[in-house]
N, C-alpha and C positions, 0 to 999 in steps of 0.2 A: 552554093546555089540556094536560093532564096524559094522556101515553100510555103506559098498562099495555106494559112489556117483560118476554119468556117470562126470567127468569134459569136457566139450569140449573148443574146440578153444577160443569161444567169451571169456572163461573165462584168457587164457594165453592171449590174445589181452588187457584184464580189466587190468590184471595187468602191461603190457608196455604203460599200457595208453591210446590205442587207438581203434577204434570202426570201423568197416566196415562200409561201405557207403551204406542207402538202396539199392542200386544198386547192391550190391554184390550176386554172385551166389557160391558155394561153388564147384569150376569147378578145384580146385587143389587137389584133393583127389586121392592122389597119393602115390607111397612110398618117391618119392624126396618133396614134398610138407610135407608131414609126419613127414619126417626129420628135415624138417625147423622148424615145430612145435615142436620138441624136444627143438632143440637150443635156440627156444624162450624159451621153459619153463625154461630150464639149466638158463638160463640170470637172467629169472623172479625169478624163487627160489635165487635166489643167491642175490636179490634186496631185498628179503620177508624174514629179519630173523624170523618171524615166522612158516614160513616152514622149512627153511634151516638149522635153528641150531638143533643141538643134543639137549633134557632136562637137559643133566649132564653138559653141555658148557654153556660158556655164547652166545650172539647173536654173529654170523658171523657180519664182520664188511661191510656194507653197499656201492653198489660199488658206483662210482659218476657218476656224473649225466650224463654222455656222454655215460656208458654204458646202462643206461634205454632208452635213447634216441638213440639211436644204434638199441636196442630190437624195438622200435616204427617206425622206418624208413623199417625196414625189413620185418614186419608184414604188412605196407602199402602196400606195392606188391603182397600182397594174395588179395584183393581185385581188384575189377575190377577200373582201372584205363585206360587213352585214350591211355595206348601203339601202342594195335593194333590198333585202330582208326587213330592214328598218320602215323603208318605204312602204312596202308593201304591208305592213303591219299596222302601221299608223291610216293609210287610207283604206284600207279594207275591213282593221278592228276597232280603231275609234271611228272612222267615217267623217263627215263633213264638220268642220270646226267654228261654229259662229259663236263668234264671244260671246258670254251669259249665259250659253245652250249647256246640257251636258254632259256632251261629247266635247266639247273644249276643257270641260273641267279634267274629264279623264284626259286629253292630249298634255294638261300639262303633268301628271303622274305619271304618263308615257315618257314625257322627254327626261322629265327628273331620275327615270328609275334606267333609262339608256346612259343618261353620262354617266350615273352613280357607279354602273355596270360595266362603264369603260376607266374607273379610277381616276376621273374627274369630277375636283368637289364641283356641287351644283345645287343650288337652291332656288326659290322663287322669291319675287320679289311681287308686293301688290301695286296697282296704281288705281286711278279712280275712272270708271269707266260714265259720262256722261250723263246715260239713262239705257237701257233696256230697247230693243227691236229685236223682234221674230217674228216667222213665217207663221200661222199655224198650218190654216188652207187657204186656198184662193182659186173662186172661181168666177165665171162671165157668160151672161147668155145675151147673144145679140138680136131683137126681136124687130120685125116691119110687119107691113101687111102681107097674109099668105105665108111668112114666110119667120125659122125660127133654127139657130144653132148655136152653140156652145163650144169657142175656140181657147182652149187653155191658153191661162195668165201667170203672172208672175207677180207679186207687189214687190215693187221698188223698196230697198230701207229705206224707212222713216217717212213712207208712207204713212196715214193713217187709215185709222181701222174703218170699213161702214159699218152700217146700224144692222143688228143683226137682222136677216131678209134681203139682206143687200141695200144697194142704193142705185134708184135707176134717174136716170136721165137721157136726153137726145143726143146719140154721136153723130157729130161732125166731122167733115173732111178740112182736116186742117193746112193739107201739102205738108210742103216741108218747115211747117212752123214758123218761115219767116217773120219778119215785122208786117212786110207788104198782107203776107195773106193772113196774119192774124187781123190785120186791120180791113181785110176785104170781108170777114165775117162779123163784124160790128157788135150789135146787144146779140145779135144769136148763142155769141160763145159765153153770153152768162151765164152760173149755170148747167153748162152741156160740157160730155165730157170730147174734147179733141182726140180725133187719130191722124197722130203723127208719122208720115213717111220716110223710110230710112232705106239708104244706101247699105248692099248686103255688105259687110264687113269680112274682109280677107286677110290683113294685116295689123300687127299695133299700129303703125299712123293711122288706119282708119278707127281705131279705137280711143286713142288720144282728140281725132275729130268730135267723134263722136260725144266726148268730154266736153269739150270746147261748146259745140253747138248746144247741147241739152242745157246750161247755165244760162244762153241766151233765150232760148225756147220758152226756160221756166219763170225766168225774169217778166217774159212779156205775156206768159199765159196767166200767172196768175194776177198781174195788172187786171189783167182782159177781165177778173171773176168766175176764171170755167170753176167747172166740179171737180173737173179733175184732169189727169193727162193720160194717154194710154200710145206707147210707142209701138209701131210694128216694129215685131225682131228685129233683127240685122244678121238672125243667124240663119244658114241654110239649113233643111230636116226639122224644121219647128221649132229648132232647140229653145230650151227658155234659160233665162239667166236672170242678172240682179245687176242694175246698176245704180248707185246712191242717186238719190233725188240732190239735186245740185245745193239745196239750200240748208241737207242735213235737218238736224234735229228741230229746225224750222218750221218746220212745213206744217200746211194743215190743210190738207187735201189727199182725198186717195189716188195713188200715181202706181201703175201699173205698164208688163212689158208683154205683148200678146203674140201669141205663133204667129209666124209670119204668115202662111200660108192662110190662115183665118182673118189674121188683120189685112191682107190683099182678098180677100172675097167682101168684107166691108168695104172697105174702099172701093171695088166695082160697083157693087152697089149704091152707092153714095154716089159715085159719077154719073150712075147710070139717071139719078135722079130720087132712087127710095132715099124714104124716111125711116133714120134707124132709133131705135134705143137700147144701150147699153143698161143691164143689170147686173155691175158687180159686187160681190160679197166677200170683204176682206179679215179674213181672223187673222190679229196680230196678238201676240204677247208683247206689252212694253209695261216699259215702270220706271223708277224714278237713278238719280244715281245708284250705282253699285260698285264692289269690289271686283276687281280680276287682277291675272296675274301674269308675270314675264318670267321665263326661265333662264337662268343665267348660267351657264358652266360657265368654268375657271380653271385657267392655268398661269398661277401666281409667278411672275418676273422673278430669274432670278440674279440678278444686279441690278435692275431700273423698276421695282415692283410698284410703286405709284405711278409709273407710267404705263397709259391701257392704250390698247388695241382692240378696237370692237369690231364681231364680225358679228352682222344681222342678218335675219329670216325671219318671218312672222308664220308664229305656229297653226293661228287663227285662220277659217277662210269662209266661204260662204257653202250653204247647205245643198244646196240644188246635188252637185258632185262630190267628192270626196276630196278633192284639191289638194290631186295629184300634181298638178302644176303648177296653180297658185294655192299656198307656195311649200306643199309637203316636200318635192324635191330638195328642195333648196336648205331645208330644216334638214332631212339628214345627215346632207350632205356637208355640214357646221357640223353636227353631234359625231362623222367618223375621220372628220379633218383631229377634231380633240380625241379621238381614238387613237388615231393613229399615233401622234403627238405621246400622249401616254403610254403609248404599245411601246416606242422608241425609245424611251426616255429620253425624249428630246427637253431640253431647258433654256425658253427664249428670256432674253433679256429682258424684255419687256410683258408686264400680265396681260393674256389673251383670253377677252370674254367673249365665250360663244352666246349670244341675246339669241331668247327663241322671244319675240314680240307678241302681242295678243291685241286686238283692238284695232290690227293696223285696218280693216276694211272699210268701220266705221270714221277712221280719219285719223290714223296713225296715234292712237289716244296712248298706247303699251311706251313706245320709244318715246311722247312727250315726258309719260311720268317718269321714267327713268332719267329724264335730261334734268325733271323737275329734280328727282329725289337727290340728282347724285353732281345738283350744279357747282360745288364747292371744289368737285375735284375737274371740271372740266376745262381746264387750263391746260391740267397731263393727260389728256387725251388726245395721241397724238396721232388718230385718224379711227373713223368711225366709216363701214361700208355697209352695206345694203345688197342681199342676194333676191332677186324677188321677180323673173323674168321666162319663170320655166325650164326646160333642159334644153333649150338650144344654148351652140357654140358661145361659150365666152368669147368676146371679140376683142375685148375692150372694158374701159370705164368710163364712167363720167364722172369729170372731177368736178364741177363745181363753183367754175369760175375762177378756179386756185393756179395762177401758170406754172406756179412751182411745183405742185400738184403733181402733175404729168410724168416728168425725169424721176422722181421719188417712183411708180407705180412702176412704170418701165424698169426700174432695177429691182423692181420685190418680184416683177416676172422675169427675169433672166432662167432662173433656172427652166422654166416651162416654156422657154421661146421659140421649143419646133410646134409646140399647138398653134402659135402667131397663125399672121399677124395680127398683133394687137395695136390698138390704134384708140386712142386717148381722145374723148371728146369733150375740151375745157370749156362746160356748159354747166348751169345750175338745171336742175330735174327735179318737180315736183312728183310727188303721188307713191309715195315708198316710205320704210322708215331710215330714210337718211335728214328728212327736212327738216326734225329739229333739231336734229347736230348739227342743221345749215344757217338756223336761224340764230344757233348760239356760239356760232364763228367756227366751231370745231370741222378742220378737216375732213372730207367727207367723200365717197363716193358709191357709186351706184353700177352695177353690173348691167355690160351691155352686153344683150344677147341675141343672137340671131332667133327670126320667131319661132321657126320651127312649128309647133302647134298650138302655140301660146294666143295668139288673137283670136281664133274662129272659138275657142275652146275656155276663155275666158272667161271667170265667175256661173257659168254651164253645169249644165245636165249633165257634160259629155265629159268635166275634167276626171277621169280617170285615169288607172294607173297605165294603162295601154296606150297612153297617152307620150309617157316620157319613154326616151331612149336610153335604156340601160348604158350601153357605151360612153355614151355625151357627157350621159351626166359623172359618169366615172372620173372622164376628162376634166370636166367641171372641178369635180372635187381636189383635184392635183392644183389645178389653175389658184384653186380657195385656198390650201396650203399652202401652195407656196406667197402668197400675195399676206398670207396671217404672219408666215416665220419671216417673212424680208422684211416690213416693217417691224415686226419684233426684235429685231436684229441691228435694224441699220441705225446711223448715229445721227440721221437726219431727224427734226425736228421741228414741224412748220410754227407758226404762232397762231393761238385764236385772233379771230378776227372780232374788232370791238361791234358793237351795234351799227356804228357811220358807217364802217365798209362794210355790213350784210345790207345797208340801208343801196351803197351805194353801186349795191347787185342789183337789187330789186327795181332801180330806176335806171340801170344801162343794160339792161337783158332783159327777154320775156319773162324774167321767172316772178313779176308781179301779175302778169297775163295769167301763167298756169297758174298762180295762187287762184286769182281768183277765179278759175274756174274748176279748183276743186275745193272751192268755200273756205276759203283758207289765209285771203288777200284781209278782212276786216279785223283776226286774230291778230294779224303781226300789227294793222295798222296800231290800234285799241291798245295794246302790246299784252296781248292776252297771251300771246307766245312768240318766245324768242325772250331775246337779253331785254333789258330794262330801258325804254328811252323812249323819246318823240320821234315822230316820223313827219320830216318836214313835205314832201313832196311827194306824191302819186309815181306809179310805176311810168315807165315809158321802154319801147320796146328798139332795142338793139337795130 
């Protein structure tokens, strides 16, 4: 007689070898946790020909040893380990990370003294950061007749500063910035500062729009000669945030984002017929080039050690929150994937660099200089990814435009494929630090994540850590493990791609559109970044 025995977890844990930490509480009981425990088993049987073969077969043939060790690294993340601890420490005791500021300085002796701490070497590496922006204050009083209030602002980077006292001029109702109604305001908008109306913002594609439109907006306001630009929010609750002025370190105007709630009582106003004037007063700290830094853990190959694996997160974020989301999650969760990796003694074939980036807000400046510093060996770099989307569900990647891409990602997640489905989006993707591993042919992808609380919550007041979901991102980090050890592991190997075929991305896909609309389209042309060449032909879009 055949008697049903309960198997649980500790037992598919026995079999990849490894054992929860007293410490563990069984806080993943979940259907995505569930899943995972599938795929561990699916591993394990397939390791156990004694479970796995049929009696009429001989033994299934036994995988090797990167697959057990794949199953052991993945099962470490059900366990409680110092993710959130890490998280939680980083955005509560350093606080908001703007490159230059310093509190970024302390985050990179934060990340440095975490991997040292988990028995991965780790050092910083410099690169050269453009020029200097910071907040200091910033405020606005909107003045008519009768009548007089003060709706908190935000400067834009790379804004410039006003004259101390502020700088007042006439706001205008600009709509939604079009061409039409910048051109129905004629000389008026010399001058004067425009308020721009915006669609409240729910999702990343409404934020990627938003991208898109403000390049056009700022293209034809500063033609026009305003003073300046002043966008209503897009966030609901007044939130304020920071979004780059499209033309970067360009610019020469002061550009600001105003509570919504205040920038829709001007606007009534203005319809209703008053006459407004804006007096804003902007303190910024800027200055000329400067030094900053990328943090690099390391865990050195051992049979392919010139050949790398790079896994990115940018340590840096902007000041308003403490950027829980963008992108402190994501940086942990790289500093206990190399934990864990170390705890094991796991040994992949290939060197896996944990990149914590610095600079990415200002325009991915952290991951240029390191493409700069380290272009000699980027031949063996045999894929470069980008974590940088907050804690919602890995779904997926974007690879790139690489169709070989795709089958290569799909087997580095086998081992995690009850979190699936994942589904491979073989697209170029501006605005992370993957694009100038894209510009320099290298392999490349980018985490796709469901939004979860990532758009409404973005570059915010409100990114904090109550933000992320301790679970997800748990999940997360297994998803990051095992996508680090499968290509460290696998015998695949794609080729850089020469300049002509990144050229010949940029002119069969939008991804000359996203360049340039995050100021980024005149660097590749110029070839101020990316591989060395001429650029014969303008983008054109897929």
């Amino acid at each position: 007689m055949w008697t049903p025995v309960h198997i649980g977890p500790s037992y598919f844990w026995s079999l990849a070898g490894w054992r929860p930490p007293s410490s563990w509480s069984p806080r993943l009981s979940t259907v995505s946790s569930r899943r995972l425990l599938s795929s561990l088993l699916s591993l394990s049987l397939l390791g156990s020909p004694a479970l796995a073969a049929e009696p009429s077969k001989p033994p299934a043939k036994a995988p090797d040893a990167s697959r057990a060790e794949a199953a052991r690294l993945v099962a470490s993340f059900l366990g409680d380990t110092p993710l959130m601890s890490d998280l939680q420490s980083l955005v509560d005791e350093v606080g908001g990370r703007a490159t230059g500021s310093p509190s970024n300085l302390r985050s990179v002796e934060w990340a440095l003294a975490r991997f040292r701490e988990a028995g991965v070497d780790a050092r910083k590496e410099s690169f050269q950061m453009p020029g200097l922006w910071l907040e200091r204050s910033a405020s606005a009083t909107v003045r008519g007749k009768g009548l007089e209030f003060s709706p908190r602002i935000a400067a834009m980077p790379f804004s410039t500063a006003t004259p101390k006292g502020g700088l007042t001029a006439p706001l205008l109702d600009a709509g939604r910035g079009t061409e039409k109604e910048l051109k129905a305001l004629g000389e008026k908008a010399k001058g004067a500062f425009l308020l721009v109306d915006t669609t409240e913002l729910k999702n990343v594609d409404d934020l990627f729009r938003e991208y898109a439109e403000a390049a056009e907006i700022e293209q034809q306001a500063f033609a026009a000669g305003v003073a300046g630009v002043v966008y209503m929010g897009s966030r609901p609750n007044n939130l304020l945030y920071r979004h780059n002025v499209s033309v970067g370190m360009r610019n020469t105007r002061p550009m600001m984002v105003m509570e919504r709630d205040g920038a829709l009582r001007a606007q009534r106003l203005l319809r209703t017929g008053k006459a407004l004037t804006l007096t804003a007063e902007l303190e910024l700290q800027t200055g000329p080039a400067y030094e900053s830094y990328n943090v690099i853990g390391e865990i050195r190959g051992s049979t392919r050690p010139d050949e790398v694996v790079v896994l990115g997160a940018h340590l840096d974020s902007w000041d308003l929150g403490t950027g829980a989301l963008d992108n402190g999650a994501n940086v942990v969760a790289l500093i206990d994937v190399a934990r864990q990796m170390k705890r094991l003694g796991l040994k992949p074939a290939r060197t896996i660099r944990f990149a914590l980036w610095n600079g990415e807000e200002q325009g991915m400046y952290g991951s240029e200089g390191y493409v700069k510093a380290h272009e000699a060996e980027l031949d063996k770099h045999v894929m470069a990814s980008s974590f940088d989307i907050g804690c919602g569900r890995i779904n997926g990647f974007f690879t790139g435009g690489r169709p070989e891409l795709p089958p290569l990602v799909d087997q580095a997640l086998e081992p995690v494929k009850g979190l699936g489905p994942f589904t491979q989006v073989d697209a170029p993707i501006v605005g992370t630090d993957n694009f100038d591993f894209m510009l320099h042919g290298v392999p490349n992808l980018v985490a796709n994540q469901e939004p979860a609380l990532y758009g409404p919550n973005y570059h915010a007041r409100s990114d904090e850590l109550d933000k992320c979901d301790p679970q997800q991102l748990r999940l997360n980090t297994a998803i990051v493990g095992a996508l680090a050890y499968g290509f460290a592991q696998m015998d695949a190997k794609l080729p850089r791609q020469s300049r002509v075929q990144v050229e010949e991305l940029v002119r069969t896909t939008d991804l000359g559109q996203q360049m340039k609309s995050f100021n980024m389209l005149e660097d590749w042309t110029s070839g101020k970044r990316g591989q060395k060449g001429s650029t014969s032909a303008g983008p054109a879009k897929r």
